[in-house]
N, C-alpha and C positions, 0 to 999 in steps of 0.2 A: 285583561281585555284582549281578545284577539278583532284585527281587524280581517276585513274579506277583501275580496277582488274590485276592484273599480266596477267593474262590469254590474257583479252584482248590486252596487250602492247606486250607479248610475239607473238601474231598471227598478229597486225599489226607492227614489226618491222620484224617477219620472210616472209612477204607481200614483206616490203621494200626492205629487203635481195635479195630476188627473181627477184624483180624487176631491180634491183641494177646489179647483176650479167647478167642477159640479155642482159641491153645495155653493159656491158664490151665487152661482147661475141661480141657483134656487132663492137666494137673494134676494138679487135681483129680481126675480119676479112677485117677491115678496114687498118689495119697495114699487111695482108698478102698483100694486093690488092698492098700494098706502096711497100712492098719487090720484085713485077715485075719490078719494073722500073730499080735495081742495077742486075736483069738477064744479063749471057752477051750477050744473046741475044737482046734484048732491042734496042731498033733504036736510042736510043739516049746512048753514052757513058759516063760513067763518074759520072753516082747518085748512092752514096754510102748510105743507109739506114742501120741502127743499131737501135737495141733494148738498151730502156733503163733500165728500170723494167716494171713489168705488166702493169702498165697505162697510158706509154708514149714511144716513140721513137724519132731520130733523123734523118733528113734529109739532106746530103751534094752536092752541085753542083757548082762547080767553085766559093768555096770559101763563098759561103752561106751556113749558116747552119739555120734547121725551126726546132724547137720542134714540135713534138704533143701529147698535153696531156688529157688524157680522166677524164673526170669530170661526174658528175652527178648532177642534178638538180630535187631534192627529191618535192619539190612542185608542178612541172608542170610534171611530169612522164618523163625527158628527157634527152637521154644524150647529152654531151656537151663534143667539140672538142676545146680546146683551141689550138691556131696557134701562135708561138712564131720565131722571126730572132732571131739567136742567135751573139752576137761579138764572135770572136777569142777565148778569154775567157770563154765561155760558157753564157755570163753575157745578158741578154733579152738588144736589143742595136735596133733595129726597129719596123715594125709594129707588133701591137701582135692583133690577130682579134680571134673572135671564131664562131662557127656555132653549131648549135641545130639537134638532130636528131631523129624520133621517133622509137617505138618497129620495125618497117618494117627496119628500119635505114636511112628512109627519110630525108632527109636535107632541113630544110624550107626558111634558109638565102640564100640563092645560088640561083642565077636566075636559074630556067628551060631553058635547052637546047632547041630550035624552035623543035616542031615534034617529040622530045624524051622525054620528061617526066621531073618528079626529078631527081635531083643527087638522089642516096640511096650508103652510104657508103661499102656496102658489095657487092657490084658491083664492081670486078676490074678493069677495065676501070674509072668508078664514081671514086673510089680512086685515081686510076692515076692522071686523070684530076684535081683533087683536089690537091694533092700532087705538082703536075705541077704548078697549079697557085701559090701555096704557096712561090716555089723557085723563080718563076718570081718577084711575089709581093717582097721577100728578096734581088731582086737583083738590081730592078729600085726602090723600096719603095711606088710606086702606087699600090693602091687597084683599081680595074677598077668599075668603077660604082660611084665611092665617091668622093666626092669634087667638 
């Protein structure tokens, strides 16, 4: 193993940083898109979203509850949505699935909608709908597409 210069570890870890922070951001607005659904405006009554700390939040709908938690994926530049059912207990008790997203906040695991395009997570509707499948998948346990 050879090491390198400070210099240059210090310019490619304050790269990563940057990078790093972007997709949070994208996040983030991926978690604003999730907070329309508990509006009470909202067509549908009854999804209670909570913040949990900066890199995750919680989804509730009759009884299902879905984490989601934001990860990073320093190899491939990407971030990563981890999708968790939660038991009563808070304790991961069904499917846990995750999706990939790029700098745009493209979702590449997600089938494209006929005619529309990608999901992109900072599109509040794309969240919705994301958010939506996730309590579905929590509530019958089928992922659609799989198996």
């Amino acid at each position: 193993m050879k090491i390198r210069t400070t210099q240059a570890y210090l310019h490619e870890l304050a790269e990563a940083d940057r990078r790093y922070h972007a997709m949070e951001e994208k996040f983030e607005a991926f978690r604003q898109g999730a907070l329309h659904l508990a509006q009470p405006g909202y067509s549908l009554k009854g999804i209670d979203v909570k913040n949990e700390e900066h890199s995750s939040f919680i989804v509730r709908f009759l009884g299902a509850t879905v984490r989601f938690a934001f990860q990073y994926d320093h190899a491939a530049s990407r971030g990563v949505v981890v999708v968790t059912t939660l038991a009563k207990n808070e304790e991961p008790s069904g499917p846990t699935w995750s999706f990939r997203f790029n700098g745009e906040g493209e979702v590449a695991e997600i089938e494209p909608r006929p005619n529309e395009g990608v999901y992109n997570i900072t599109i509040d509707t794309d969240a919705a709908e994301i958010v939506l499948a996730a309590l579905n998948i929590a509530l019958t346990g089928e992922i659609e597409g799989v198996g």
